[in-house]
Z-matrix of the N, CA and C atoms (Angstrom, degrees):
N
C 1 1.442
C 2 1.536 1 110.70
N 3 1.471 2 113.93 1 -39.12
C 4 1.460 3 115.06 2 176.19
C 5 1.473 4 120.93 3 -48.56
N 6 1.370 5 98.63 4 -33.54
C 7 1.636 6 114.50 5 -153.27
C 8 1.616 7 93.92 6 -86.06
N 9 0.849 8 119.70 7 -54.38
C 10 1.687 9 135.74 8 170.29
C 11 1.511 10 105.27 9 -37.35
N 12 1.609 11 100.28 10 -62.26
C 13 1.821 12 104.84 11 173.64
C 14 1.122 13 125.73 12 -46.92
N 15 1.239 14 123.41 13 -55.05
C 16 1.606 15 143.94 14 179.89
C 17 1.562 16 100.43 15 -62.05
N 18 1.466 17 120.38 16 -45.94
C 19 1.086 18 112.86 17 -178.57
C 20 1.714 19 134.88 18 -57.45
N 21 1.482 20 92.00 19 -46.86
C 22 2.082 21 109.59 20 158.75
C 23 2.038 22 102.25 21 -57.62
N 24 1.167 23 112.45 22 -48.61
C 25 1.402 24 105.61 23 -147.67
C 26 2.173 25 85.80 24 -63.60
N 27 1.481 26 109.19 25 -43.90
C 28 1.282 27 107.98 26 -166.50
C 29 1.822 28 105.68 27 -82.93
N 30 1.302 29 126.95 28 1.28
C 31 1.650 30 128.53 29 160.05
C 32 1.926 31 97.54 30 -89.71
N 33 1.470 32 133.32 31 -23.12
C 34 1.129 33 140.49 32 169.03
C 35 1.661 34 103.30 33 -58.45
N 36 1.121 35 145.14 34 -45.90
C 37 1.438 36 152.86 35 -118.49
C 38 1.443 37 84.81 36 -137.20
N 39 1.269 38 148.24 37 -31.99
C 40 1.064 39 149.59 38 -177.93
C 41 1.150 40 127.75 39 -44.29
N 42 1.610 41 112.48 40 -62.20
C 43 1.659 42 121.74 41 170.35
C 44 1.634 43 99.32 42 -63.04
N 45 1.361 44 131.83 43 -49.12
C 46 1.279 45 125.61 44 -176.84
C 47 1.577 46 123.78 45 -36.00
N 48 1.662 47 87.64 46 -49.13
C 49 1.336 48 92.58 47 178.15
C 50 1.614 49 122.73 48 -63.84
N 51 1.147 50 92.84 49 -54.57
C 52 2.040 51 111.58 50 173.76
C 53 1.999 52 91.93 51 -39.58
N 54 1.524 53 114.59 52 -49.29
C 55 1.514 54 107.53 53 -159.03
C 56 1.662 55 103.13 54 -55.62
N 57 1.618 56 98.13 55 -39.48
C 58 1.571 57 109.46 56 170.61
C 59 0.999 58 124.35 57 -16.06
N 60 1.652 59 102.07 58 -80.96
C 61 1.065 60 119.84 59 -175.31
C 62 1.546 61 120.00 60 -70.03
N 63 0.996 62 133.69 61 2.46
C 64 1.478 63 137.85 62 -161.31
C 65 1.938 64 90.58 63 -100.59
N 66 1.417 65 108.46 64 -44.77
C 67 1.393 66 125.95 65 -174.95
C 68 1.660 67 109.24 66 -72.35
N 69 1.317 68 122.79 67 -14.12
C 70 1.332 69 143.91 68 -171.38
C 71 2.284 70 91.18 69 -72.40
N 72 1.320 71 98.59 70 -41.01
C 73 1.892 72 102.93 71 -167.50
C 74 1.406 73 101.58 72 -63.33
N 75 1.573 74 128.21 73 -21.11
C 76 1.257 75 122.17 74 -148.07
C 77 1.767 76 82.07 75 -140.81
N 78 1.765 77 92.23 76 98.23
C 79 1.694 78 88.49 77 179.44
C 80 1.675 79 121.25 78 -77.45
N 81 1.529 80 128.49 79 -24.19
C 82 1.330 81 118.46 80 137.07
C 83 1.677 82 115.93 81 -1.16
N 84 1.556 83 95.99 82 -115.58
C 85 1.139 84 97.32 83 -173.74
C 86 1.458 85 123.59 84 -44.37
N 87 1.327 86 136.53 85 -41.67
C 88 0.968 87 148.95 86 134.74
C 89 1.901 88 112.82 87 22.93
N 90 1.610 89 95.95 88 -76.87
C 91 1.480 90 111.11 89 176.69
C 92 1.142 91 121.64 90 -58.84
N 93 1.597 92 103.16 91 -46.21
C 94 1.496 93 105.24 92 157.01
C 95 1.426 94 129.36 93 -46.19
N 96 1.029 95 136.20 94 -53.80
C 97 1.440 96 159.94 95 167.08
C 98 1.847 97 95.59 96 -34.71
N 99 1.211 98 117.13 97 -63.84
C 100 1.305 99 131.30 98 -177.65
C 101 1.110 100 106.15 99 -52.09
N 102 1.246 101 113.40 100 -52.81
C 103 1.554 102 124.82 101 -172.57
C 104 1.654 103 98.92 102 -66.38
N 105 0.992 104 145.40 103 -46.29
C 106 1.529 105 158.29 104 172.19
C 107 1.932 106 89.68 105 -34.86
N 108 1.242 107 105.68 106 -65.51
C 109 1.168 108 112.34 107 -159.14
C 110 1.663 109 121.35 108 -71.26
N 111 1.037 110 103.57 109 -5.37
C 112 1.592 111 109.66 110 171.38
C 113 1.806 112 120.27 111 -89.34
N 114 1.215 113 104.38 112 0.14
C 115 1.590 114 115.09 113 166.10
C 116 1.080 115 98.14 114 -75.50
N 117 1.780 116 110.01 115 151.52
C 118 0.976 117 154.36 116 -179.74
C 119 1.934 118 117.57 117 -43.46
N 120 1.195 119 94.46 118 -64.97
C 121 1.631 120 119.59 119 179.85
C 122 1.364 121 93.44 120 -70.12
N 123 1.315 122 127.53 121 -49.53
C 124 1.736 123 109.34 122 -175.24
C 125 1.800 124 116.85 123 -64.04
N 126 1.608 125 100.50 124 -35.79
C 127 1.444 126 88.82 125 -176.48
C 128 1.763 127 123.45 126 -76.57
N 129 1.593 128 103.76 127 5.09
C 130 1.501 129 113.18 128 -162.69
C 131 1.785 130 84.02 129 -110.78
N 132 1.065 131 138.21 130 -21.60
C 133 1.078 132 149.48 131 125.86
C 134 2.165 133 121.54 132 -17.09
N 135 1.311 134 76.81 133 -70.11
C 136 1.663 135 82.21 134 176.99
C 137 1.571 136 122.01 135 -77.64
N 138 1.600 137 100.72 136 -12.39
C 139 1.413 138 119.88 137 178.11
C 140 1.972 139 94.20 138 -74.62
N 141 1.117 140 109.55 139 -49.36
C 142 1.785 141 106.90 140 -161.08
C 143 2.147 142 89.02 141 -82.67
N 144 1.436 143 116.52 142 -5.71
C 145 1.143 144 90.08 143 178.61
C 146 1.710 145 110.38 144 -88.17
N 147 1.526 146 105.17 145 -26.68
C 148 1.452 147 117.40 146 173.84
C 149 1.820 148 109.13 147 -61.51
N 150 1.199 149 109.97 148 -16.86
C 151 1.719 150 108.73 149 172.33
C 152 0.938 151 118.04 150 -78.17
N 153 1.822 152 107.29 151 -46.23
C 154 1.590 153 112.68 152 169.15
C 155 1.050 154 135.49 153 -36.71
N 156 1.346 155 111.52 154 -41.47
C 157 1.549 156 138.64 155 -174.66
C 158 1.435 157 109.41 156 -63.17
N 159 1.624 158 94.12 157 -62.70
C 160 1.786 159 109.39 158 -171.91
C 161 1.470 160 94.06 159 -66.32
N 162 1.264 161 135.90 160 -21.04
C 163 1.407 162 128.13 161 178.45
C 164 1.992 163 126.09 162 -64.89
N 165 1.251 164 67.49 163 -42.65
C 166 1.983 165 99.80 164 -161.33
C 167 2.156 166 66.44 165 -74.92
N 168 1.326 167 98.51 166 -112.32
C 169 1.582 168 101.88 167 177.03
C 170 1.623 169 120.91 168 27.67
N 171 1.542 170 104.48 169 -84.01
C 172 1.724 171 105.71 170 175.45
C 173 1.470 172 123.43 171 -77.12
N 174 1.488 173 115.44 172 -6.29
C 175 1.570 174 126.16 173 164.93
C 176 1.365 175 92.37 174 -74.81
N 177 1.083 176 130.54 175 -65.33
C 178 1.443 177 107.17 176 177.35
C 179 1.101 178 147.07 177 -45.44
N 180 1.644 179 101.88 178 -39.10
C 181 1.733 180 106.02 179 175.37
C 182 1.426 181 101.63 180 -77.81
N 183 1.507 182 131.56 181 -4.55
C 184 1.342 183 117.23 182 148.86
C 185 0.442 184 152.03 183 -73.37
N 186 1.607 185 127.33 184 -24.99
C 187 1.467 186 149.51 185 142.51
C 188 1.416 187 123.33 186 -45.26
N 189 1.569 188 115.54 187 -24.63
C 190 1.152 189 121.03 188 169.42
C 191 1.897 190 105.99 189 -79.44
N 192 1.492 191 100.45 190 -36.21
C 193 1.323 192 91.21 191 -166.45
C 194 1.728 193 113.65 192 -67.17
N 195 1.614 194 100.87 193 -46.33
C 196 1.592 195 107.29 194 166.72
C 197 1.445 196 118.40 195 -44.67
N 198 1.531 197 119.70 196 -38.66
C 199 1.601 198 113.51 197 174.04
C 200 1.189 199 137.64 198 -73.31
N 201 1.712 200 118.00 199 -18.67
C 202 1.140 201 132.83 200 171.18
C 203 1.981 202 130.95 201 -110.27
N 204 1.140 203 98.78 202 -11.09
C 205 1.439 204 134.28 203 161.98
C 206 1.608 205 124.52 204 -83.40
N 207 0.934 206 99.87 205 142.43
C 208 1.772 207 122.05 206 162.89
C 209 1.796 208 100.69 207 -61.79
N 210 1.648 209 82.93 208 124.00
C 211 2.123 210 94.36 209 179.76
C 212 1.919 211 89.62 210 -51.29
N 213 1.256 212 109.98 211 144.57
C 214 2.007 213 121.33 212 153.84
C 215 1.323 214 107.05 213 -112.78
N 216 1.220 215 109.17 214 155.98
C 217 1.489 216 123.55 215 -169.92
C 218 2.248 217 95.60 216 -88.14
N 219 1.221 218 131.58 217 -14.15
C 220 1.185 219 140.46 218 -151.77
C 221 1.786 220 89.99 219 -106.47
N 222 1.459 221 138.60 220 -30.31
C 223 1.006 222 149.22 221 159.46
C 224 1.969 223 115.37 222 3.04
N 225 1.121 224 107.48 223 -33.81
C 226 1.179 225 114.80 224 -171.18
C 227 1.384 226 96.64 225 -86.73
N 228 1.223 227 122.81 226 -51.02
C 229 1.475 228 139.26 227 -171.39
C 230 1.498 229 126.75 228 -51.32
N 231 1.274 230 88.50 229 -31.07
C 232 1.333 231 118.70 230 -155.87
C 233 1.792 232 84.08 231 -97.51
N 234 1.294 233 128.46 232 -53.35
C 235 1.511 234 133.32 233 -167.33
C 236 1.891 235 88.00 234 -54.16
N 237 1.557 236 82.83 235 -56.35
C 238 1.814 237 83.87 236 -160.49
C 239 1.652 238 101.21 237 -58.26
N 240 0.890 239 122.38 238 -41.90
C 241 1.647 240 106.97 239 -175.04
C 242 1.564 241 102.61 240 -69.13
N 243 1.448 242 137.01 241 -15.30
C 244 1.429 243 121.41 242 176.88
C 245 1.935 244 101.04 243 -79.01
N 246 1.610 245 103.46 244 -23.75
C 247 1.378 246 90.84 245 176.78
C 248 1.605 247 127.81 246 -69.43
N 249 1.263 248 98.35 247 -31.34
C 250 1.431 249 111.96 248 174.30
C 251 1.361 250 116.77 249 -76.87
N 252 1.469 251 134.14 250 -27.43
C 253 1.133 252 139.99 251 128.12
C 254 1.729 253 136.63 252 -14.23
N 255 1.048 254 94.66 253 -65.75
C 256 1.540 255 118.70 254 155.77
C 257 1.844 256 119.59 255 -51.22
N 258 1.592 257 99.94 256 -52.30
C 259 1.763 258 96.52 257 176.89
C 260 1.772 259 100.04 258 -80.87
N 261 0.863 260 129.04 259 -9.53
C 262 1.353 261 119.59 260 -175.43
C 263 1.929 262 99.84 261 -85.12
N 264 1.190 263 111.50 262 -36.92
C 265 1.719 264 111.31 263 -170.30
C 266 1.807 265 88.82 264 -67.31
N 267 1.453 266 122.87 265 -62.50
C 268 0.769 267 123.63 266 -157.11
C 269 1.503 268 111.19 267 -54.74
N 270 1.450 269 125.85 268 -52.01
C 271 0.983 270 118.55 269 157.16
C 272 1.266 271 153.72 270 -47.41
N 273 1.026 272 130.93 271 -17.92
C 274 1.444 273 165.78 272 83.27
C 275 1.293 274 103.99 273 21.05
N 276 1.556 275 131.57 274 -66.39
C 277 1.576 276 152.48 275 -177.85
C 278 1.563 277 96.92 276 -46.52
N 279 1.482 278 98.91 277 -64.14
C 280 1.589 279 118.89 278 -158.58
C 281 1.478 280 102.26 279 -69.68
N 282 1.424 281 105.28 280 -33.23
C 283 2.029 282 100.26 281 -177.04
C 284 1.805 283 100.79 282 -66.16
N 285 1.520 284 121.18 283 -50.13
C 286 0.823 285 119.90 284 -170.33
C 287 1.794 286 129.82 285 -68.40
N 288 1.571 287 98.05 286 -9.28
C 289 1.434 288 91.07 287 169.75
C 290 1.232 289 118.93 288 -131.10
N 291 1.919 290 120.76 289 18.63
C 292 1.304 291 103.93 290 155.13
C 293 1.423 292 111.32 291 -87.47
């Protein structure tokens, strides 16, 4: 379910990003844009998008691992430590850019 989640939230963030970059040609607005991005809520924002990532990311290499691997009985363990994995990068994100 995580992997699924992370997956909408980071196809959600997608056009944003593209708008980014479209706003990147016209340095005006541009600054503005920048300036947008130094609030508070956006960077705690970019913090849960850097989780998404690390989320979607190790759901995958689990999905790879479940598809090419022998089922383990520890499987759960292993999810939950990629989840905690995941809040630790993200957090990590968020220490480093407030």
């Amino acid at each position: 379910m995580g992997h699924r989640l992370s997956g909408i939230a980071l196809a959600v963030f997608l056009p944003l990003h593209f708008l980014a970059l479209a706003l990147s040609l016209e340095a005006v607005r541009f600054e503005a844009f920048l300036r947008w991005t130094d609030v508070p809520v956006v960077k705690l924002a970019e913090a849960g998008l850097v989780f998404a990532l690390a989320v979607h990311f190790l759901g995958g290499l689990r999905i790879l691992f479940v598809e090419n691997f022998e089922w383990r009985s520890n499987q759960l363990r292993v999810a939950t430590a990629a989840g905690g994995v995941a809040a630790m990068v993200g957090f990590a994100f968020l220490l480093r850019v407030l």
